[in-house]
C-alpha positions in Angstrom: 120.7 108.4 101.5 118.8 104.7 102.4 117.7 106.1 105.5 116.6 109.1 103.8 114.1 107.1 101.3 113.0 104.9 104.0 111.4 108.7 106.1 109.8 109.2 102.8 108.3 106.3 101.7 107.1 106.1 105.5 105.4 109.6 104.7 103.2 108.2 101.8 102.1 105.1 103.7 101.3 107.7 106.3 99.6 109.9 103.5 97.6 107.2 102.1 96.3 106.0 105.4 95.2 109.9 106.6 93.5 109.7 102.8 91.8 106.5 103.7 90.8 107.6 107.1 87.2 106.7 108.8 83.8 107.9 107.2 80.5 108.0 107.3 78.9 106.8 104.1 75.4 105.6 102.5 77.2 104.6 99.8 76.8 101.0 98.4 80.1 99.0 98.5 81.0 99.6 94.4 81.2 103.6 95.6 83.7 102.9 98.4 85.4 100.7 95.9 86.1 103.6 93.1 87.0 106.2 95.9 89.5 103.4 97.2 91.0 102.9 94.1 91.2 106.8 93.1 93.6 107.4 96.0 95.5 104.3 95.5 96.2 106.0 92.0 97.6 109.2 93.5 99.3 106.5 96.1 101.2 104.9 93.0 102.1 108.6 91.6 103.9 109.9 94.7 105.9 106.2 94.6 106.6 107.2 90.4 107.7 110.8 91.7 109.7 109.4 94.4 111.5 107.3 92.0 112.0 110.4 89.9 113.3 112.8 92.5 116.1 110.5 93.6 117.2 109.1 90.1 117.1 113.7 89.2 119.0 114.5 92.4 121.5 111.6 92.0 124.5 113.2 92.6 126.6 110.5 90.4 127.8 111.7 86.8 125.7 108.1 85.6 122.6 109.1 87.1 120.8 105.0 88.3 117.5 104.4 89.8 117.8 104.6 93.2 116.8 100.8 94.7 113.7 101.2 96.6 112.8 97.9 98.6 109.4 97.7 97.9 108.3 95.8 101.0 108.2 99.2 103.0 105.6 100.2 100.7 101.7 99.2 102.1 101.0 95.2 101.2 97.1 95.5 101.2 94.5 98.0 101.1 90.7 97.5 101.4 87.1 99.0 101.7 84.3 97.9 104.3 80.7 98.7 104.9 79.0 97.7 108.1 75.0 98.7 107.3 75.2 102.7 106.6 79.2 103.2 107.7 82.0 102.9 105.2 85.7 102.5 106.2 89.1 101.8 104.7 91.8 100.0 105.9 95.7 99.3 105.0 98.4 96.6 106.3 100.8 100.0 107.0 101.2 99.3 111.1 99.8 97.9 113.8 96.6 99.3 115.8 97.4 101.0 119.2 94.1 98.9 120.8 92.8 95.8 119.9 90.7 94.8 123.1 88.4 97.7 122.8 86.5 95.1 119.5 86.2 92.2 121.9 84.6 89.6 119.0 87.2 90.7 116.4 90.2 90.9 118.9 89.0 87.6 120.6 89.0 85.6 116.8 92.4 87.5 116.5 93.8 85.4 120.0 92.5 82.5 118.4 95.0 82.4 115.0 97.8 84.0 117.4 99.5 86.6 119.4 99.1 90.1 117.3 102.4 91.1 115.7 103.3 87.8 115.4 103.2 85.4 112.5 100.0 82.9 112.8 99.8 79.9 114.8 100.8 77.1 111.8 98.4 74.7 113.6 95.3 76.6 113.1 96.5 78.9 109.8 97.5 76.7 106.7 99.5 78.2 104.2 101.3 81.2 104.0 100.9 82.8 107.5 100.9 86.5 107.5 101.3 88.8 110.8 98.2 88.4 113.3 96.8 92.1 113.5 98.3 93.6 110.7 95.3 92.9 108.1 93.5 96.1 105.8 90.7 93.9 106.8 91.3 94.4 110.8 91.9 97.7 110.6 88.7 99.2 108.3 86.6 96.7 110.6 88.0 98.6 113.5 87.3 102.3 112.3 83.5 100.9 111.4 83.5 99.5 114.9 84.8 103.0 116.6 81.1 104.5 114.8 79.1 101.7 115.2 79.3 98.6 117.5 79.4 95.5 114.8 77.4 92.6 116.5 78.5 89.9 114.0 82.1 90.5 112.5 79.9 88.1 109.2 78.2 91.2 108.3 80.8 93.3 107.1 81.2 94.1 103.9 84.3 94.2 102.3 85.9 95.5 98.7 88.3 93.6 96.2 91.5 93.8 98.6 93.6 95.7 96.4 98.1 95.9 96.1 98.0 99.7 96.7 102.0 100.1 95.0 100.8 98.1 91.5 97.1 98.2 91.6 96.3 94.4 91.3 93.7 93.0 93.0 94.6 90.2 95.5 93.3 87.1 97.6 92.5 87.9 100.5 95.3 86.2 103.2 94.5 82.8 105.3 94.2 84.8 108.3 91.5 87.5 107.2 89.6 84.0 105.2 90.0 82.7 108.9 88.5 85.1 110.5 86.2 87.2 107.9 85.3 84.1 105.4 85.9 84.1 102.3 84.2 87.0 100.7 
């Protein structure tokens, strides 16, 4: 039954990140910000109806909530604008090609090997998986459109908890890389 909760909570990470998928946008960053957290809402009603459909087809006679480790769900999720594109980007995964964005996938070398945690001599604090970022990945799909010169340039959203909603800091590796904005 585990295993069976695990395929579907890997579907809505994989729905939410089809959702969030590349786009072409004029928008200014507060637009990309409301259309980021609209589908984070209908993200955080298929985990409410997930939740639901197991505790309803509980086959015990004292029907529990199922335990749903909520670490599988997507960490982060974020929105990007490099001059007239607009991207998002979530921590679900790992990219199938990093060297084809030489300036962000050289800075990437530089805290680490990617899929592994940071190097603690250059990352202080909590180091998180090199690679694995919201913040790699919408910079990436901007990147695919539009060659980004200066990796200072992009524009990011609030980075965002996509399971509860809350807004969160931004992790040492992205502040690293991206700066702190």
């Amino acid at each position: 039954m585990q295993t069976d909760i695990d395929q579907l909570i890997d579907l809505i990470n994989q729905n939410l990140n089809k959702k969030l998928d590349f786009y072409t946008t004029t928008d200014n960053i507060s637009v990309i910000e409301n259309n980021l957290k609209t589908q984070l809402k209908q993200y955080v009603k298929a985990i409410e109806q997930l939740r639901i459909n197991e505790y309803l087809n509980s086959k015990s006679k004292k029907r529990k909530m199922v335990f749903i480790d909520y670490n599988t769900f997507t960490a982060c999720a974020i929105g990007a604008k490099y001059f007239n594109i607009g991207a998002y980007g979530t921590s679900h995964g790992y990219l199938l090609n990093y060297g084809v964005f030489m300036p962000l996938f050289n800075k990437l070398k530089k805290i680490g090997q990617i899929g592994r945690r940071s190097n603690k001599n250059i990352i202080k604090g909590k180091r998180n998986f090199v690679g694995k970022c919201a913040e790699v990945k919408a910079s990436y799909a901007i990147n695919k459109k539009n060659r980004i010169t200066n990796i200072s340039d992009i524009e990011f959203t609030k980075a965002y908890r996509p399971r509860t909603m809350q807004t969160i800091k931004r992790c040492n590796n992205c502040v690293y890389i991206f700066g702190n904005v």
